[in-house]
VEXDOVEX-573341 format. One record per residue (C-alpha): x, y, z. Coordinates in Angstrom, 1 decimal, decimal comma. Each point is the difference from the previous one (the first is absolute). Layout:
BEGIN
<node east="X" north="Y" up="Z"/>
...
This chain:
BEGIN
<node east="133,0" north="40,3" up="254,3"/>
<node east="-2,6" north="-0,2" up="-2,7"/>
<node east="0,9" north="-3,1" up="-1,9"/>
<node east="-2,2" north="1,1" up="-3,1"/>
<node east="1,2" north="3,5" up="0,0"/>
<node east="3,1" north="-0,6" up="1,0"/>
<node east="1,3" north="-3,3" up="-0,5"/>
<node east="2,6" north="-1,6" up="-2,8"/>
<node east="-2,6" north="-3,1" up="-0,8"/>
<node east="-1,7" north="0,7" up="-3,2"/>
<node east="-4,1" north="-0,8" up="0,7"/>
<node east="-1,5" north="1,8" up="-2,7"/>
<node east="-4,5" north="0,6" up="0,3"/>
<node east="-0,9" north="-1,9" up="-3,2"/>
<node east="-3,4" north="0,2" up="1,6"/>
<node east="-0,1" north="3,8" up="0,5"/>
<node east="-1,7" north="0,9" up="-3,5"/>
<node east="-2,3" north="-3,1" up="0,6"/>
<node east="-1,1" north="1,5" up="3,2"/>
<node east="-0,9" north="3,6" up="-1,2"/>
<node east="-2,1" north="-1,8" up="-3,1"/>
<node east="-1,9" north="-1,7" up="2,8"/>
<node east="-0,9" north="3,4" up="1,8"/>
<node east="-1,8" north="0,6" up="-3,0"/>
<node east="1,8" north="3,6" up="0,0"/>
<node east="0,5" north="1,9" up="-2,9"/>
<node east="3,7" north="1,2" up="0,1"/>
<node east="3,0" north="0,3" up="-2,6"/>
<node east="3,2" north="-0,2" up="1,1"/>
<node east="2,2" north="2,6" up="0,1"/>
<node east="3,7" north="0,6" up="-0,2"/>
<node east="1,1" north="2,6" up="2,1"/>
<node east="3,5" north="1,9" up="-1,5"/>
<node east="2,0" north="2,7" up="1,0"/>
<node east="-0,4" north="2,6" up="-3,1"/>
<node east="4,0" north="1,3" up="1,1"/>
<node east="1,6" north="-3,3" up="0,3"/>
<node east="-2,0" north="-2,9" up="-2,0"/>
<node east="0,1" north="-2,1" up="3,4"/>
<node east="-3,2" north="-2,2" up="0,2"/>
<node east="-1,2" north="0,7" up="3,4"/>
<node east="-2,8" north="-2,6" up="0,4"/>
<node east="-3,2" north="-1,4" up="-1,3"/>
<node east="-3,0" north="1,0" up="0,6"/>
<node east="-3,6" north="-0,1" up="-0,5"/>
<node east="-2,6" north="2,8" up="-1,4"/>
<node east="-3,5" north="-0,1" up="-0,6"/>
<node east="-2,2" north="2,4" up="-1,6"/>
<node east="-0,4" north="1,8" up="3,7"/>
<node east="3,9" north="0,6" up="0,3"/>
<node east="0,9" north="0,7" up="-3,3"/>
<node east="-2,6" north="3,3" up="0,3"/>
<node east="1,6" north="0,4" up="3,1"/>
<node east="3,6" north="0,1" up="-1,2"/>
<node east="-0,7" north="2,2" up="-2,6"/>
<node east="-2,1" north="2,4" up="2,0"/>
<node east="2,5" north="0,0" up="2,9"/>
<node east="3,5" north="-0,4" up="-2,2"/>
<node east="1,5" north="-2,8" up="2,6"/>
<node east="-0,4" north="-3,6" up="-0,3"/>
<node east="-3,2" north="-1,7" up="1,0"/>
<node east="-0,6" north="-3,5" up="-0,2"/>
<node east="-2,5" north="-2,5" up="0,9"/>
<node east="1,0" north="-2,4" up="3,1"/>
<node east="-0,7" north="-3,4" up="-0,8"/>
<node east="0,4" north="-1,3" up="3,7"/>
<node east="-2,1" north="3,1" up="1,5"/>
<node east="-2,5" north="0,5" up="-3,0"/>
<node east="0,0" north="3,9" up="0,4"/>
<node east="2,1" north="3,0" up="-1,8"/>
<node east="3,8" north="0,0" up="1,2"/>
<node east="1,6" north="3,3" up="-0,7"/>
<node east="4,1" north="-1,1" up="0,2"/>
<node east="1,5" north="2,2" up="2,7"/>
<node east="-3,4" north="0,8" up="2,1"/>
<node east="1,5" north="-1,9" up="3,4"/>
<node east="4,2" north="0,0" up="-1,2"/>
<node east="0,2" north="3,7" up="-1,5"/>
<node east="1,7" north="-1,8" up="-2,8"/>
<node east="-2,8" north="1,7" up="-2,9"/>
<node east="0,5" north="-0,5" up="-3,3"/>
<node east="-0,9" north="2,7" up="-2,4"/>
<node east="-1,3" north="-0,8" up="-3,3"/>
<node east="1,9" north="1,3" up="-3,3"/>
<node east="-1,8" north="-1,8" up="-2,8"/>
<node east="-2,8" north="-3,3" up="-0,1"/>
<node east="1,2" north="-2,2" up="-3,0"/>
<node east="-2,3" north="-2,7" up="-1,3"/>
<node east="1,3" north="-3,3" up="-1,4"/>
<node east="-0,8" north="-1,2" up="-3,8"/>
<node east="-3,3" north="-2,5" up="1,4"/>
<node east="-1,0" north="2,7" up="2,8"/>
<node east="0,2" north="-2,5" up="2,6"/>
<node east="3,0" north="1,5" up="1,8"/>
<node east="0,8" north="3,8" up="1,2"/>
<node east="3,9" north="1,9" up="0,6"/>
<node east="-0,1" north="2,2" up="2,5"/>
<node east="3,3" north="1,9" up="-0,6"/>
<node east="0,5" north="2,2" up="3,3"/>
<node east="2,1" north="1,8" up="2,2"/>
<node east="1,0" north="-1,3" up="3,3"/>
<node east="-0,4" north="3,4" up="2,9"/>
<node east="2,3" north="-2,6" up="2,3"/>
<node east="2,9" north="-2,6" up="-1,1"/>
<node east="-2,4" north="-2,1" up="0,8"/>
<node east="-2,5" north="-2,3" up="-2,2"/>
<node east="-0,6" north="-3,3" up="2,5"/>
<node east="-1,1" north="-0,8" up="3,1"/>
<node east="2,6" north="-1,9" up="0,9"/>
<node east="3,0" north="1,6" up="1,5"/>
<node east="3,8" north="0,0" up="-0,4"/>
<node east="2,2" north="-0,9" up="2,7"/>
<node east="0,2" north="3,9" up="0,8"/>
<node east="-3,8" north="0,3" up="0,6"/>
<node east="-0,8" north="1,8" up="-3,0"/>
<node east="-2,9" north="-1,5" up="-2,6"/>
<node east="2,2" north="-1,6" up="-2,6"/>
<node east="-0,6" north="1,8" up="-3,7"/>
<node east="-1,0" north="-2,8" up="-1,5"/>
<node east="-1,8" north="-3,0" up="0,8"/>
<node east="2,4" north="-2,2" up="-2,6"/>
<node east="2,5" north="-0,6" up="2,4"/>
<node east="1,1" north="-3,4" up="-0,2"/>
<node east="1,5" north="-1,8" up="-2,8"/>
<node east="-0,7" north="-4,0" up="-1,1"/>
<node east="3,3" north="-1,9" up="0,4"/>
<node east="-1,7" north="-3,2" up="-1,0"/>
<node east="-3,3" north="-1,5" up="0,2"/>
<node east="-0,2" north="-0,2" up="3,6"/>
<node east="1,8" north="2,9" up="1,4"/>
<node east="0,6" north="3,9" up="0,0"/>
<node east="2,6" north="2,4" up="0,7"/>
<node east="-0,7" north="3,4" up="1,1"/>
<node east="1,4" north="3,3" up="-2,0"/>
<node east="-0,2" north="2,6" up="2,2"/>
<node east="1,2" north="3,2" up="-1,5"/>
């Protein structure tokens, strides 16, 4: 078993944001939201590259902080995202993707069935050290 992915001890990457600065890449994040439902599916990270790329496309394309190159969400699962609107935030220093999930499934980490579970927000704190999971 995974114990970051899926584990019930809270150890939360303060230093993740840190990390991207220091890349020196020029990304945004992006929340990812299904445009049916309102669930937030993850966070992301576009850049000027992906955001044409989204658009041009209509599915979700981000920028991979850990592989520096274009991710398109469902090349390797099948789980694509298609893009329904681009909304910008008041400062323009964060995107919404609102999209429609072609699978039930949003992360790559799986249910206990196998299948991608819909959302990566899948646990819930219980206290400052610990998590419970809320499957659906």
């Amino acid at each position: 078993m995974n114990e970051l992915e899926e584990g019930t001890r809270l150890t939360l990457d303060f230093d993740k944001l840190a990390g991207v600065a220091a890349t020196g890449a020029r990304v945004v994040p992006v929340v990812l939201q299904d445009a049916t439902s309102g669930d937030v599916l993850f966070i992301g990270y576009a850049n000027d590259q992906a955001l044409k790329a989204s658009l041009d496309e209509r599915i979700a394309v981000l920028w991979s902080t850990s592989r520096n190159e274009l991710w398109r969400k469902g090349a390797t699962s099948g789980d694509v995202l298609q893009l329904v609107d681009v909304r910008v935030n008041c400062e323009q220093n964060s995107l919404l993707y609102l999209v429609n999930r072609t699978t039930g499934g949003a992360c790559h980490t799986k249910l206990p069935s196998g299948e991608a579970r819909p959302t990566c927000y899948y646990r819930s704190l219980t206290d400052t050290d610990s998590l419970r999971h809320i499957e659906p």
